[in-house]
Structure formats: C-alpha cells, structure tokens
N, C-alpha and C positions, 0 to 999 in steps of 0.2 A: 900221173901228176903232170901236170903243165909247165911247158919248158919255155926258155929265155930266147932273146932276140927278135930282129928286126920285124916291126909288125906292118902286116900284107891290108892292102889297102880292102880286101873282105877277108870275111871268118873269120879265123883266130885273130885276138885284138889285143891287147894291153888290159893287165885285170884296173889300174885305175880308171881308164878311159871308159870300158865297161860298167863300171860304180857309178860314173859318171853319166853315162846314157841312159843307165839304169833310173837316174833320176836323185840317186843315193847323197850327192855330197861333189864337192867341186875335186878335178882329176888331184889337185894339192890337197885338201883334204884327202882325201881318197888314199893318197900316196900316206898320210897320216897313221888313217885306218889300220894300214898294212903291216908297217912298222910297229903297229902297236898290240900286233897279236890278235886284231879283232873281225878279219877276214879268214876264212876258210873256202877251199877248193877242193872237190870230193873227199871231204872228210876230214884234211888234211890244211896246217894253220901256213899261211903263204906270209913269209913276210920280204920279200924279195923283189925288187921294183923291176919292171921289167917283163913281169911273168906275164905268159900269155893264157890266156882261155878262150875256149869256144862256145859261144852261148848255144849253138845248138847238142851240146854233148856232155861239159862242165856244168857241175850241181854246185853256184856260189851263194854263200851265206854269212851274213856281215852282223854282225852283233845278234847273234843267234836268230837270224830271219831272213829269209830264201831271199833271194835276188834276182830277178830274169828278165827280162828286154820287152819288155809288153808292146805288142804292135800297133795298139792302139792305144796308147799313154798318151792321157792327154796331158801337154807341160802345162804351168801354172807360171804368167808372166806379172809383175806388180812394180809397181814404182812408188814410192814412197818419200816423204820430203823429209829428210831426217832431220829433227832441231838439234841443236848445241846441245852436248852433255849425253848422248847417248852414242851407244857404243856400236860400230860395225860388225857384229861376230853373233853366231851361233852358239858360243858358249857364254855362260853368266860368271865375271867373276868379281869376286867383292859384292859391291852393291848397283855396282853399276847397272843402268836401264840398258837393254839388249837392245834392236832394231826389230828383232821379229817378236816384241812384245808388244810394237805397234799394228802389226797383221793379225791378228786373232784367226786362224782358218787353220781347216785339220789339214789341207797336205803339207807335207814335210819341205820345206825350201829353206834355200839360204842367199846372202847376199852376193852380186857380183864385182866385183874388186872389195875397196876400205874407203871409208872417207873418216877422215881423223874425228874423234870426242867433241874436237874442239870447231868442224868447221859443220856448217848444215848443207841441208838440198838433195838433188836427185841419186834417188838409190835404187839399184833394179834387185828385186829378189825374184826367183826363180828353181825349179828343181831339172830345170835342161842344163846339164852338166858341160854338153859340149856349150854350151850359148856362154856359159862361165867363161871357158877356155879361150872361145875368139873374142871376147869382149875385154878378156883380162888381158891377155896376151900383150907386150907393144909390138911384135913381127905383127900382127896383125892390122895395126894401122888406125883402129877406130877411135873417132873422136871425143875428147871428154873439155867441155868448155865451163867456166868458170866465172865469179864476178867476184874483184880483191878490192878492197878496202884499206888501206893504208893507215897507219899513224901520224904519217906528214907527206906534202905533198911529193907525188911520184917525176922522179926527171924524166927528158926524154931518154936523156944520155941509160938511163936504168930501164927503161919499155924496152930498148932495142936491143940491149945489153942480154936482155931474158928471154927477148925473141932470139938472138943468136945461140944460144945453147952457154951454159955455166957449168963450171967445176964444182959441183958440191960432193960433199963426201967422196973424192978421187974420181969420182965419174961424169964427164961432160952431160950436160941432158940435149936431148935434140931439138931442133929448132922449133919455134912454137909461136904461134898468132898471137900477136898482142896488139890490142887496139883500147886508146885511152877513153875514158869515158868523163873524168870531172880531173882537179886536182890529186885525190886523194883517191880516184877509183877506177881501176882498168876493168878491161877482159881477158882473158887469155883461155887459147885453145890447146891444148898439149894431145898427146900423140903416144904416152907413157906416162907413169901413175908411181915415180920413186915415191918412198917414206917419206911424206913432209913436204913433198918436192917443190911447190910453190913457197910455203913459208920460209925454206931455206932460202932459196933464190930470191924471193923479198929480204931478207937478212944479210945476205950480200950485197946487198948495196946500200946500209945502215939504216933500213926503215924495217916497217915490221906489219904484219899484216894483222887488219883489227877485226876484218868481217872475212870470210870465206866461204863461198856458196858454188854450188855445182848446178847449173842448170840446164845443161846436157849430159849426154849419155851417146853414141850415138846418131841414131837419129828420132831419141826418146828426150822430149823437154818439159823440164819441169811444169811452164807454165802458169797457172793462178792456185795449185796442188799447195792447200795450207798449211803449217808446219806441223809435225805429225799425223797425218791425212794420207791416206794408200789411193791408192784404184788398181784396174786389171784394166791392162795394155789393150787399146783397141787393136781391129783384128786388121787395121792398115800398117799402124806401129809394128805388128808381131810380122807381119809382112816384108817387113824393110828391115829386121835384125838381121846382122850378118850368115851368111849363109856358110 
C-alpha cells in the first residue's frame, strides 16, 4: 500500500497530482474523487490526501477504470466563449446548461478555473491536469483580464480603490490593473479568481456590475470567438501556457 508524505520531485508523486497528469480530472477534483471512495490503489480503496503512488509499480483505478501516465497522451486544449446562464462545471445540476455541452468531442475534459452563470467569455477546457493547477493557482501569478460594465458611472476615486486591493469577505485582494475605458466601463486584470471577486468589489463602492466578460486567460484571448463557439488552441497559444 502506498504511504504518506512529502513528495520527491520524481517517482513517487501524490495520487491527486497523478489523476491529474493522468488527464482524469483537476488535482481539486481529484482530491474529491478520493474522498469519495472512488479511487483504488492495488486493490485497495485510498481515501487519504496525501497518499503517494508510483506510476511505474502502483495498478490505479478510478471509477472502476485503470489509470496510467501514457507517454504519449496527447492533451486536448479548447477555449470557449461561455454566454450568460451557463454553468462552469462538469456536473449537471437542476436544469442548468453545463459548459462542456458546448464541446461535443469524445475526450474526457473539464474546465479551468469558474467563471460565474451570470458573467460570459473566455473558458479554457482541458484534460492537462497540471495546466489546471498553474492556471488555477494565484502563487502562480497568471493573468486573467476582464471587461465590467457598470450600472452608473465608475469614479476614479473607485478604479483605484480596486486597483489597490479591498476587503471583501475578510480577505484583502491583491493589487490589480485597472484602466478606464468609458463612464460606465473599465478593465481590470487580476492576478487571483476569489468567489464573485469583481462583483463584490464593484459592490463596494455602491455600483454594481451589469456586463462581465473575460477576455483573457493568460496569454489565451478571447478575440472575435462568438458566444457559444469553441476552437483548439493553436499550437503557438499551447506553446506559451505556463510551463
């Protein structure tokens, strides 16, 4: 059985991270999976975060179907313009429209971060789990730009205010680009992806956001990509994801 602790920068790895490379499901999923009984590791059901395996020795199998490191797996990278009213997730719940009912294609992928029901624009789906990890991550730095629309118009005294970082939900956000574009419409580049985290911060300063569109990722931009309209990443774009 496969034991606990710190994981060695080769061989034995982390069985999320593994899931992950594997192509399976994002390393937060993954941690899901585990927890939820639906992982096994020779034989035996691992629900234990942490746990290490070794792909060259470890027989892992995730909802009763073998799982192993293919060396030539090719990823599957997609960007998608998600319209208002569909949902960021891999699972269906209620009635809601899913995001990967706009992909129709047999490999298995899922999306990278959330972009809220209510806001649209660029979505990355993917089954490179690590590519999940450094895209999701904020330690990691990468940038995700924006276009907000306001209900009335934006002061400066509020652009700078949001460029400087705000207290929402007891937690500062970090500093963030913001460059005005009309009365009622900025940009903003953030650096980190809280719940909501622009609407909030629009909310603090008594306006409220009417439009919300994401048009980076990045160095993946949305571009003339119509609203529910996919493509696969060209192979400069897949070139320039974080490594």
């Amino acid at each position: 059985m496969p034991t606990t602790g710190p994981e060695p920068d080769n061989g034995p790895m982390r069985l999320q991270k593994f899931l992950a490379k594997a192509g399976v499901c994002s390393r937060r999923a993954a941690e899901k999976l585990m927890v939820d009984g639906r992982v096994q590791v020779n034989g035996d059901t691992v629900t234990m975060l942490g746990t290490q395996v070794d792909p060259k020795t470890d027989k892992v199998v995730c909802d009763g179907k073998p799982v192993c490191l293919c060396q030539n797996k090719a990823f599957v990278y997609i960007a998608v313009n998600k319209p208002k009213g569909v949902v960021t997730s891999c699972a269906k719940k209620h009635n809601d429209r899913i995001i990967l009912e706009l992909v129709p294609i047999r490999e298995r992928i899922f999306p990278v971060g959330r972009l809220d029901k209510d806001s649209r624009g660029l979505v990355l789906l993917t089954n490179d789990g690590d590519l999940h990890n450094r895209l999701s991550h904020p330690s990691h730095n990468h940038e995700k730009e924006y276009l907000v629309t306001t209900g009335h118009p934006v002061k400066d005294a509020d652009l700078t205010a949001m460029a400087q970082g705000m207290v929402i939900q007891g937690q500062k956000t970090r500093k963030a680009r913001v460059r005005r574009i009309s009365e009622n419409m900025f940009s903003i580049v953030l650096k980190q992806g809280l719940n909501r985290q622009i609407r909030r911060m629009v909310g603090k300063t008594g306006n409220r956001v009417e439009e919300l569109i994401r048009i980076r990722m990045a160095n993946v931009t949305l571009g003339d990509l119509q609203p529910g309209a996919w493509r696969y990443l060209t192979p400069r774009e897949i070139a320039g994801l974080p490594q």
